[in-house]
N, C-alpha and C positions, 0 to 999 in steps of 0.2 A: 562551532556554536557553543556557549554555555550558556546552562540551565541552571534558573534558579526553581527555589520550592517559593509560592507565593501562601502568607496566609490573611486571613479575613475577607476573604472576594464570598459575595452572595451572590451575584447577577451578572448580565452580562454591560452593565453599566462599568461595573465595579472592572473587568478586563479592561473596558475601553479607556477609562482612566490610568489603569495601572500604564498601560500598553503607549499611550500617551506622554506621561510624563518621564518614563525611562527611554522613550524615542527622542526626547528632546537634551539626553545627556552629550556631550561634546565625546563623540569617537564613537557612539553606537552608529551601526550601518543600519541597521535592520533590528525590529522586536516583536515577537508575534508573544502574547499569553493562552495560556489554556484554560481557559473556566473549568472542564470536566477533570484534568488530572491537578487542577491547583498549579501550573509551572509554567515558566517563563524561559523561551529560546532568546539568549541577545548574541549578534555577530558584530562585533569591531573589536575596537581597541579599550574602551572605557574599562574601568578595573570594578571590581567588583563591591569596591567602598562607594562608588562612584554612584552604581547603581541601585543597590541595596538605600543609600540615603535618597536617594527619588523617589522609592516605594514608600516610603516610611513618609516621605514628606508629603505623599500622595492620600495616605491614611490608611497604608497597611502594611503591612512584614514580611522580610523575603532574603532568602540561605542561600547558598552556591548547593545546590543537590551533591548529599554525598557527606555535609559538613556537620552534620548533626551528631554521626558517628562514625570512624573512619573502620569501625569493626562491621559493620552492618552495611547490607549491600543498599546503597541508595536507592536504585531502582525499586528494587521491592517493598524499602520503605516508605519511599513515597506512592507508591499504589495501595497501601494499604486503609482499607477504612475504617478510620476512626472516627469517622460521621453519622453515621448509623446506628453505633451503640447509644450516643449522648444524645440522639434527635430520639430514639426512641426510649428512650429514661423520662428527658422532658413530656411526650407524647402522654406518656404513663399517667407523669402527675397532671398533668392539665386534663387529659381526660375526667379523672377522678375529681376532682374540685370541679373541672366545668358540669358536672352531670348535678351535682349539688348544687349548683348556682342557677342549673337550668328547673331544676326542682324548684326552688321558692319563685324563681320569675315566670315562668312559663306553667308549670305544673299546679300552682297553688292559685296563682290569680286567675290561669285559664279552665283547667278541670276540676277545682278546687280541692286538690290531693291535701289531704289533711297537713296541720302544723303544731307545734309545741304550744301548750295554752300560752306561753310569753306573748305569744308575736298576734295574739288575736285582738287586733284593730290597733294593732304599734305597727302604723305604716313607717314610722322612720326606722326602727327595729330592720324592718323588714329590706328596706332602702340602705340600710349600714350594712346587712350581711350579704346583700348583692355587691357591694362596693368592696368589702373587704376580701371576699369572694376574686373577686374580679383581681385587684391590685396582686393577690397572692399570684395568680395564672400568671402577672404580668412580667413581675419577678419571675419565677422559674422561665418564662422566654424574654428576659431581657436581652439579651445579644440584639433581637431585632431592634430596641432600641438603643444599644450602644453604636451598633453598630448604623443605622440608620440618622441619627443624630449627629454622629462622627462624619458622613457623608456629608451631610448639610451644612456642618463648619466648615467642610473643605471645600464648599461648594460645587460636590460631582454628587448628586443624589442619587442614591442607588433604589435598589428592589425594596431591602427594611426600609427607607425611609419611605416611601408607599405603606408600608403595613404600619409602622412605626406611627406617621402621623393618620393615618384613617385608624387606630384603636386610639392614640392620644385623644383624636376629636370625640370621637364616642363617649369615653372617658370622664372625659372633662366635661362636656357638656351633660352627663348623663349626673356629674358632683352638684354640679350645677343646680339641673332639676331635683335632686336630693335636699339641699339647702336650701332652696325655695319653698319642697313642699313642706319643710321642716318648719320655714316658717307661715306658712297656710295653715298646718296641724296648730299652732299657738294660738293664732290667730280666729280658729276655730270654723275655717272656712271650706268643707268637706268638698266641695264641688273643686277648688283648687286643686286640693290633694288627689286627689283621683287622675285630676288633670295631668298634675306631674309627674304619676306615676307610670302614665301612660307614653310620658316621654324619656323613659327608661331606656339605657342603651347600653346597658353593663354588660349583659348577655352577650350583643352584639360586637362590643371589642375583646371578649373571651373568647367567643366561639373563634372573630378572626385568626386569632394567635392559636387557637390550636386548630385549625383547618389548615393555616398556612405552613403547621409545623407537620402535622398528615401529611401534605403534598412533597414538603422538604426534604422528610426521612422515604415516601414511595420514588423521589427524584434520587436522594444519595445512595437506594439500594440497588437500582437502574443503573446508577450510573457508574455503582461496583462489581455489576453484572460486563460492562461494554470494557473493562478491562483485564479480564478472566483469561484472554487467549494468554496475554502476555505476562501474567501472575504464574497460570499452569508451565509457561516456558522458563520464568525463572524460578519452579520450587523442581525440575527436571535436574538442574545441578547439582551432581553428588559434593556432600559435605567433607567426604573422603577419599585418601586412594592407597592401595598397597603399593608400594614402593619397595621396590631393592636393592637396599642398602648390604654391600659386600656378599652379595649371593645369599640375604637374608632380608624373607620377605619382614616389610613395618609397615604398619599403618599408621599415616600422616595426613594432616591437614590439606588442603586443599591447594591452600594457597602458599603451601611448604615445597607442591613440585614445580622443579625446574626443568626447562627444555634439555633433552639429551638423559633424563632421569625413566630405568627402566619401571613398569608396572605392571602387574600382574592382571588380569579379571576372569572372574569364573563364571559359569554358567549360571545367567539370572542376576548378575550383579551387573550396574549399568560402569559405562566408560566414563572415567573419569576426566580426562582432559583429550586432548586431542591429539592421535599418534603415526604411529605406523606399525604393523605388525612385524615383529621380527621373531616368534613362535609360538608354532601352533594355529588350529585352521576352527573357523566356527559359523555359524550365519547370525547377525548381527541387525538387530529390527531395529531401522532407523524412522522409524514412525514420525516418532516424535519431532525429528526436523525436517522431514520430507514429506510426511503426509504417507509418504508408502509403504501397504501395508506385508507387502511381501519381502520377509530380509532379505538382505544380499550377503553371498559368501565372501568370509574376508580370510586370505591366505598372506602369508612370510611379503611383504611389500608391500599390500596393500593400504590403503589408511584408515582410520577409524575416529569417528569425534564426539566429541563428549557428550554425556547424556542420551548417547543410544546405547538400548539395551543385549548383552550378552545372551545368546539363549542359548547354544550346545555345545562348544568348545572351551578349552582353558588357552587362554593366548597373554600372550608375552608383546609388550610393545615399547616403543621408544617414545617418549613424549617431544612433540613439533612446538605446539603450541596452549598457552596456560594463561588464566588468568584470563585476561578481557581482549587476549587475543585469541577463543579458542572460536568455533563457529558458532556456537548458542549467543556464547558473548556478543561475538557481532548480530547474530538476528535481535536479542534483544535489544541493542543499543538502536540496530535500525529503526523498529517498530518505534520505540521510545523516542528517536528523532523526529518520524514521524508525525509523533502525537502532539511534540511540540513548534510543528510548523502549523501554516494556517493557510487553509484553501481560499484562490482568490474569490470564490463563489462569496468567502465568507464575511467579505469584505462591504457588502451591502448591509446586513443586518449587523455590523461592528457601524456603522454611519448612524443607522437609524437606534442603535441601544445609546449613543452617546449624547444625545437630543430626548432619546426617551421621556425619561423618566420625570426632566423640568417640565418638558410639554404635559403628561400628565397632570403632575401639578397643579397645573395653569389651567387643566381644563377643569381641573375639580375646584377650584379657587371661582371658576367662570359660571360653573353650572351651579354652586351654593348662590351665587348674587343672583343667577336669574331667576329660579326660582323665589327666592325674599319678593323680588319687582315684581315677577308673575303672583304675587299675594298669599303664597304659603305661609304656614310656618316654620319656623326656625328651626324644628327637629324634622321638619319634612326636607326642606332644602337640605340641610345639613347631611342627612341620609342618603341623597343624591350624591353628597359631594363625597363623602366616605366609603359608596358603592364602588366611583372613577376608581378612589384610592387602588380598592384594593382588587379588584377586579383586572387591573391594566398589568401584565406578566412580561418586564422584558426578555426573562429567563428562557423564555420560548425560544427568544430570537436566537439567545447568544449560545442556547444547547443546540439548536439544529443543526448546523454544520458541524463542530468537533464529536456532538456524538458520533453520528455516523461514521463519519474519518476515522474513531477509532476503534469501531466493530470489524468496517472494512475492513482496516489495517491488520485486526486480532484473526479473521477469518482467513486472509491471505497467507499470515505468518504459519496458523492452524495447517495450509496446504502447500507449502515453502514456495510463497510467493511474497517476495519484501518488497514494500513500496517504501524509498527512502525519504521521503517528503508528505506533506497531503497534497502539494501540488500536482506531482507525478499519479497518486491514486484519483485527481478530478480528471486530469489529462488524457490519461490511458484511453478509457474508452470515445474519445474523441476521436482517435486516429481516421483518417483517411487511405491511409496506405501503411503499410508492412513492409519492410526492406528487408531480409533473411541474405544473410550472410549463409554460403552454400558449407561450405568445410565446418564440420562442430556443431553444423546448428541444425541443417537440412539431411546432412547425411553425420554417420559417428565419428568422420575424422579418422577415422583408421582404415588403410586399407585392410581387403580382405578378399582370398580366392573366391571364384563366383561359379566358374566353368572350369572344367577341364575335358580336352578335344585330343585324344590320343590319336596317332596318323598309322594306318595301314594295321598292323597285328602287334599296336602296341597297346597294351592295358593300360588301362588309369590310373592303376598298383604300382606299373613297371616308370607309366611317366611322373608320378607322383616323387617315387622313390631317389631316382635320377635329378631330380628339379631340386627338393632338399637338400642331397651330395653336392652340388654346384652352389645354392645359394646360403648356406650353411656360415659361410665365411664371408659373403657381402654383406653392409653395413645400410644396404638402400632400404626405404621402407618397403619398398614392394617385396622386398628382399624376405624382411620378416614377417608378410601377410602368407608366403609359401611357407615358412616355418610354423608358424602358427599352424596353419590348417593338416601341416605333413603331422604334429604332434599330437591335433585332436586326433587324425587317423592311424595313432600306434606306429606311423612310422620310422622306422631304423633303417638309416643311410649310409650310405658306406663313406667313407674318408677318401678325400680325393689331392691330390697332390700338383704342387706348379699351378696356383690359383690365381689368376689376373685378372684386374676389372681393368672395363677402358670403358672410362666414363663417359657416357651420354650415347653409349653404343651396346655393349653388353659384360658379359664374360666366357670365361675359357678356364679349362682345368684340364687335369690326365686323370683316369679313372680307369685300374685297370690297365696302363698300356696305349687306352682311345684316348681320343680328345672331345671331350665334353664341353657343351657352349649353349647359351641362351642369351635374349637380348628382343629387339624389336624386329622387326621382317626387314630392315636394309641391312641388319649384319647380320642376321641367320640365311638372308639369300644367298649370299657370298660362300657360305658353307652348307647348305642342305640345299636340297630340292624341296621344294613348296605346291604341292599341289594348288591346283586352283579351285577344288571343292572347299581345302582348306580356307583360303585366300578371301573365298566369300564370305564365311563364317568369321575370320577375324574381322571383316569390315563390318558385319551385322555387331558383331560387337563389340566394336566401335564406336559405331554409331547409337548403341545403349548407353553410351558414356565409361564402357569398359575399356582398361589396359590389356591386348592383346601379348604374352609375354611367348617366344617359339622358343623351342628346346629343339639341339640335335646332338646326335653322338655318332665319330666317326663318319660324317658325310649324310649321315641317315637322318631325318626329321625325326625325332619323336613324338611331336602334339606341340598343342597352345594351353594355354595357362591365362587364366582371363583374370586381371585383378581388378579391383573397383571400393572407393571409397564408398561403402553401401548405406542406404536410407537407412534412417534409425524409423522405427518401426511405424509411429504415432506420426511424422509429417505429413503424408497425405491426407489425412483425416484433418489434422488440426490446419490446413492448409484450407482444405473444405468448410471449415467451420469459419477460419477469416471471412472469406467471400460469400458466406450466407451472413455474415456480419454488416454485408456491403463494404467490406474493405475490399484496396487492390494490393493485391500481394505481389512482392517484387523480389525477384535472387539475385544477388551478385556476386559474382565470384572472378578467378584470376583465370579461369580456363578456358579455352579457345572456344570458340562459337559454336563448333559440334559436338562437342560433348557436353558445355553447359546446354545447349536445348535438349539433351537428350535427358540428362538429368530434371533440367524444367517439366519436361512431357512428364516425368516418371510420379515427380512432385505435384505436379496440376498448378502450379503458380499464372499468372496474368501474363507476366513478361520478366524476360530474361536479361542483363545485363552482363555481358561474357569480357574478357578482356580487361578486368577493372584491376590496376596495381592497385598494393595495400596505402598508398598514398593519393589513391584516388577515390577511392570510397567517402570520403568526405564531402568531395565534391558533386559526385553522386546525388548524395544527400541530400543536400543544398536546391539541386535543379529539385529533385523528388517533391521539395515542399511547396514548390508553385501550383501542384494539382491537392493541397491542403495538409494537415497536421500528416506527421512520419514519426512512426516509431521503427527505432533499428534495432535487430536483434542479431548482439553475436556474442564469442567468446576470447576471439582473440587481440594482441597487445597490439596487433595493426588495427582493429576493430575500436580501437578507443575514441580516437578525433571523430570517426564517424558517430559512434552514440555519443558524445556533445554536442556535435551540428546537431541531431536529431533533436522531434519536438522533446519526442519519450524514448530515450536509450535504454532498453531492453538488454542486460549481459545472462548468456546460459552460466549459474551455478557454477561446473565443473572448469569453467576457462580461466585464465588470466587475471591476476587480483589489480590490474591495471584497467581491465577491462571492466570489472565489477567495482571500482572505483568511478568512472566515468558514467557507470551507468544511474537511469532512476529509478531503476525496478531489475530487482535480482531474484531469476529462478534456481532456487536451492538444487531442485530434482535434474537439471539440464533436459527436461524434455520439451519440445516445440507446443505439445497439448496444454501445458501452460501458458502460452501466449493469450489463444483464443479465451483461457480462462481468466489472465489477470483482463484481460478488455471486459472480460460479463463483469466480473466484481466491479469494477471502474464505472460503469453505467448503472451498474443496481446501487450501488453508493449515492452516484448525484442525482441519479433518480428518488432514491431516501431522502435527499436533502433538501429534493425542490418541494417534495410530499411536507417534511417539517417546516419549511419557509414560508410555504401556504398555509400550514395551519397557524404557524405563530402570527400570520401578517391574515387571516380570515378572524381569528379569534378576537385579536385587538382589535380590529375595523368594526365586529359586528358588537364586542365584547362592551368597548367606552360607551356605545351612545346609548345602549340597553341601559347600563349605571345609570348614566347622567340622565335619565326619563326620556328621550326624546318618543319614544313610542307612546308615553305615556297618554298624549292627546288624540294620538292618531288610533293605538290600536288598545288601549290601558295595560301594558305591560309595565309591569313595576318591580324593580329587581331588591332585594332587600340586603344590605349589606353581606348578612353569613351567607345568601346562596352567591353573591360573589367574589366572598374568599372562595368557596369551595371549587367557585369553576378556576379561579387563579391558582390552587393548588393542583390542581387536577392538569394545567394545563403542560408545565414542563415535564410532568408524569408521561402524558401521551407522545410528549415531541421523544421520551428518552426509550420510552417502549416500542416505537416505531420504528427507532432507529436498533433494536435488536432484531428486529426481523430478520436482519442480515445474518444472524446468526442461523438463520434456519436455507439459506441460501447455497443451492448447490452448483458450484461455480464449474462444475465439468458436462454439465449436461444442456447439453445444445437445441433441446425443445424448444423452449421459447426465445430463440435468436430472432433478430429482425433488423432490416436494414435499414440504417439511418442516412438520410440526406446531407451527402456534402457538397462543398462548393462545387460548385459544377465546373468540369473541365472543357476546358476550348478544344476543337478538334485539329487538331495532330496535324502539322504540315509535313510532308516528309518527301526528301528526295535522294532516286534510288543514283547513285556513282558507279559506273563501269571502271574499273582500274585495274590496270598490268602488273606485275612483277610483284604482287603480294604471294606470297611463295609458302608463308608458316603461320604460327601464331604468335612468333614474333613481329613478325608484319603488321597482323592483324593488329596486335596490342599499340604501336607505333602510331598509325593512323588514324583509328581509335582514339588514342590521347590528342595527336594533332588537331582532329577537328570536334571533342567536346573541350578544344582550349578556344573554341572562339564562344564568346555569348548569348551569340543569335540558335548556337545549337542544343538543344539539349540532349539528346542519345545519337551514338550512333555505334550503328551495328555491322563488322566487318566480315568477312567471310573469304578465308583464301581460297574456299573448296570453288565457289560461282566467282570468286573475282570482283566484289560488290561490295558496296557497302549504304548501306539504308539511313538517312538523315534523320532522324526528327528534329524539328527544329520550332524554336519558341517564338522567332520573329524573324520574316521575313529574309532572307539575303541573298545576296548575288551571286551566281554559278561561280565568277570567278573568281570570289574570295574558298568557297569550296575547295576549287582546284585548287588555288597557291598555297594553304594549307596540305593539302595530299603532296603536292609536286616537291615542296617545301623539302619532306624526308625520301626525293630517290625515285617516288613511284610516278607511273606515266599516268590523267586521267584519261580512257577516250572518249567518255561523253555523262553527259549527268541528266537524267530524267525527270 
């Protein structure tokens, strides 16, 4: 996608046009604009001369972001507001002149606050320095009228041209009444004059222009506030880094280091780019991209990335990644992508700004005639028709949705949660279901000792000690979850000699003279004796979803060694919190039927999915979304296809950049407690949106007819120009302040969860298959795939322990397409339930 900077846009007119005319350029695929950050996302092929003259031809200006200065970080310059200072300068002077101009019209004719002898009974005096008064105000906010005017040549009327022509008509009409009574004063006809001066309306096109510029400058400081998350993320970027150059530290530029370049950081200086430790040891508070406030230790291998803070070590590191590849980098550019997609929510009020502001128009063109016919007068009517003007706010419409989108978005990034889209931040909390990829996501991906079950008079010391000497030299993971845990417990192993693996069975060594071995219960039975009090306890954990691992030495058992890929701490909570969400949570994983349900039990999840190749996860998916929206959560590079299928691909942080590319939402932290958290953010979002949708689409509805009098016969409510600018200023104020709420929004705290209604699911057909000769879990896996490759099925669940396997199926079919599918790969059915 590129992004341009768009400038002159006041409303959300002014988007729908931009957004319009650059869709209809030859090679654009797609074009969403942002009214809140000024910037335009386009996807195809059109070049950027291509586009840039659409805008301009559209009647307004627009850069490739980034083009302004190639020294200055785009990003930040274009979040900067420069709207603010120049709306509140104008603000200043219009104040000051209007308070004098409300002096001689309001103050002297109504309270009769004294006047300069000049002007006593020089009503035209008095009628020239309201007008000149006024024209002054007009000039310091002219924009609304270049800018409003410029709309009306091009024929997309925007918001200034609302204010633009309801202060012209005031204006003008009010020159009018001045010239008239100027000449009733000659004329010598005092009852006129009076008359005319009563039809003064200077006040009211001053006050418009600075009421509407009050609301302007409280909307631009709003709406400098809902980009602060990602302002705070990019001033996080150190400007510099020490660098060693020939074993001599320098301090250089930022954008001077290269990958492979050593750099120094001390205690309290933040990390400059992105690395890896190669010395010295420190705790490193990564706050700032994780939200977490507790550092983590970082030792010789570990990595480190920019802009977290050093707090008690001096470390030495390698640089991986620099520049706008480091990981700030990417969360910024995420958020920043974000802000210039467009949620489909927001695609109703982009319909209704683009018709706006003519229908306006038209109604105020409609309500000045009726009035005349209904036998007013001409400054009565006209009052009416200049109320519609300026009272009618599209800005409402077209700030409801991207504000929000991008408070969410700043709040998310605030707790290292990236939504790469707005679509992805509406969708989120839509889900229906949760798919949890088991390895990485439900448990840490790493094995690790759980048990240790020493046999007869041996110690946990002696088996501990023994298990390290043997697997010391294997390369298996399980291999290293014994060295791990032999290292946290200071243990020293002795060397052992003639070290053979025989794959998929165990190993063997000499130790001492014996013959040392470990492995699973079919090749340590062949050499030890195995008690059966043993035998039960490895099956108990087993059936935990532990790897039972047996040691013997010299014919003698030593114990079991229980290894287990173990829960990371937070999924059964954040599992509980899905399913008070009313989600259905779902695990899938590659491993055999009895240990993923052991693991599911362990987890609390709905339903277990066991058996599934990394090429079948996809497909999964796919049946997943016939019971409604699915979001998938994983980490790894087989975990890709499947978060595509998904509605909302969900990738944990720490995985695969393959996987973090496919996905729509990336957790920085890798913890599962962010799930349930980006779904609350995802709902208090479009729940904010629908809040500001109603109030832009309540405001207008009750807003026009109050202007135009309709009340005025039925109940005499008469709205007077200034008090509807002031509610038109006021109004995008409220929709921008609403949507900071979100700012106060605690996205980990599960009090007010509640369940939302989704499509209802049909109940479940399922039939249960007796079958022979399923023997393993590669069986299991076989049959498994055989029969979710027919359509009519959607799960099925095998089991070589009962010799079974459980249908669920989505339509209807006949036992003996069941069968010839099973029979298909070898196995015998004897009957189906």
């Amino acid at each position: 996608m590129k992004q341009y900077n768009v400038t002159g846009m006041s409303c959300a007119a002014c988007s729908a046009r931009v957004e319009k005319a650059v869709s209809q350029v030859p090679g654009v695929t797609a074009c969403s604009v942002n009214l809140l950050t000024n910037s335009m996302g386009v996807e195809g092929t059109a070049s950027d001369e291509a586009v840039i003259q659409a805008v301009r031809e559209a009647g307004y200006g627009a850069a490739p972001k980034g083009a302004e200065s190639a020294a200055a970080k785009p990003e930040e310059d274009a979040l900067q507001d420069r709207e603010t200072p120049v709306l509140k300068r104008r603000l200043i002077w219009s104040v000051g002149f209007l308070l004098v101009l409300l002096y001689f019209s309001m103050g002297h004719m109504m309270w009769g606050w004294p006047l300069p002898p000049f002007f006593d009974g020089n009503h035209v005096a008095m009628g020239l320095t309201q007008l000149l008064l006024t024209v002054i105000i007009m000039v310091i906010n002219q924009k609304f009228f270049i800018s409003g005017f410029r709309s009306l040549w091009h024929r997309a009327p925007n918001m200034d041209a609302l204010v633009a022509l309801g202060a012209t008509a005031a204006f003008v009409y009010s020159t009018y009444a001045l010239f008239a009574m100027t000449g009733a004063q000659v004329r010598g006809d005092m009852d006129a004059v009076m008359e005319y001066m009563m039809e003064f309306y200077f006040e009211s096109a001053a006050m418009i222009l600075t009421l509407i510029t009050v609301g302007k400058m409280l909307e631009a400081r709003s709406k400098g506030k809902t980009t602060d998350a990602l302002k705070s993320l990019m001033k996080l970027a150190p400007k510099t880094a020490v660098v060693l150059r020939n074993g001599v530290e320098t301090e250089a530029a930022i954008d001077a280091v290269q990958p492979g370049d050593l750099f120094v950081v001390r205690p309290g200086e933040s990390i400059p780019v992105d690395g890896v430790v190669v010395e010295g040891s420190s705790a490193v508070n990564e706050a700032a991209l994780t939200g977490e406030s507790i550092p983590a230790d970082k030792a010789p291998g570990d990595s480190v990335s920019a802009a977290t803070l050093n707090q008690s070590g001096f470390l030495t590191c390698r640089a991986t990644r620099v520049g706008q590849d480091t990981t700030l980098s990417q969360i910024i550019r995420m958020v920043s992508d974000a802000a210039a997609t467009k949620a489909p929510i927001a695609k109703v009020a982009d319909k209704v700004s683009g018709v706006f502001v003519p229908a306006v128009i038209a109604i105020a063109v409609v309500t000045t005639l009726v009035w005349l016919l209904a036998g007013q007068t001409f400054g009565f009517a006209l009052a009416r028709g200049i109320s519609v003007l300026v009272i009618s706010c599209p800005c409402a419409l077209g700030l409801a949705t991207p504000v929000a989108i991008m408070v969410g978005n700043g709040v998310g990034a605030k707790n290292g949660i990236l939504f790469k889209t707005a679509v992805s931040l509406e969708e989120a909390g839509k889900a229906a279901v949760v798919a949890l990829d088991k390895t990485g996501t439900i448990t840490a991906g790493q094995p690790r000792v759980t048990d240790l079950l020493p046999a007869g008079a041996v110690t946990e010391e002696q088996l501990l000690r023994l298990a390290v000497a043997l697997e010391q030299k294997s390369e298996h993971p399980l291999a290293s979850a014994i060295l791990d845990y032999g290292r946290a417990h200071g243990v020293e192993a002795p060397q052992v000699t003639e070290f053979e693996a025989l794959p998929g069975n165990g190993l063997t060594a000499r130790l001492e003279g014996k013959v040392l071995c470990g492995g699973n219960l079919g090749f340590i039975s062949g050499r030890a004796q195995v008690p059966d009090t043993l035998r039960v306890k490895a099956e108990t954990l087993a059936e935990e979803g532990k790897t039972p691992l047996y040691f013997g030495l010299d014919g003698v058992l030593l114990g079991i060694i229980a290894v287990a890929d173990v829960m990371k701490e937070d999924s059964p909570a954040a599992i509980r919190q899905l399913q008070n969400m009313g989600i259905r949570v779902v695990m899938l994983t590659g491993d055999n039927e009895r240990t993923a349900r052991a693991i599911g039990r362990q987890a609390g999840v709905d339903e277990v999915i066991a058996g599934v190749l990394p090429d079948g996860k996809e497909a999964v998916i796919r049946r997943l979304k016939a019971r409604g929206k699915v979001a998938m959560v994983g980490d790894g590079i087989n975990d890709a296809p499947a978060l595509t299928r998904a509605d909302i691909g969900i990738a944990i942080g720490a995985g695969a950049d393959v996987a973090i590319d496919a996905a729509d939402v990336v957790l920085v932290k890798s913890r599962l407690s962010d799930v349930p958290a980006a779904i609350r953010l995802s709902r208090a979002a479009l729940r904010n949106i629908h809040e500001n949708l109603f109030w832009a689409f309540f405001y207008n509805a009750l807003g026009i007819p109050l202007a135009a009098g309709v009340f005025i016969p039925l109940l005499g409510w008469q709205l007077n120009p200034m008090f509807g600018a002031a509610a038109m200023s006021l109004s995008s104020f409220c929709v921008v302040t609403n949507a900071l709420r979100l700012n106060l929004l605690r996205i980990h705290d599960s009090k007010h969860d509640h369940k939302i209604k989704h499509k209802k699911e049909k109940q479940a057909m399922t039939k249960t298959m007796h079958i022979e000769g399923i023997m393993c879990g590669h069986c299991e896996a076989r049959v498994k795939k055989a029969l979710e490759a027919l359509d009519a099925v959607e799960t099925a669940e095998v089991s070589h322990v009962t010799g079974t396997a459980v249908v669920t199926l989505r339509t209807p079919v006949a036992d003996d397409v069941l069968k010839q599918a099973v029979e298909a790969q070898d196995y015998q059915v004897v009957s189906i339930q």
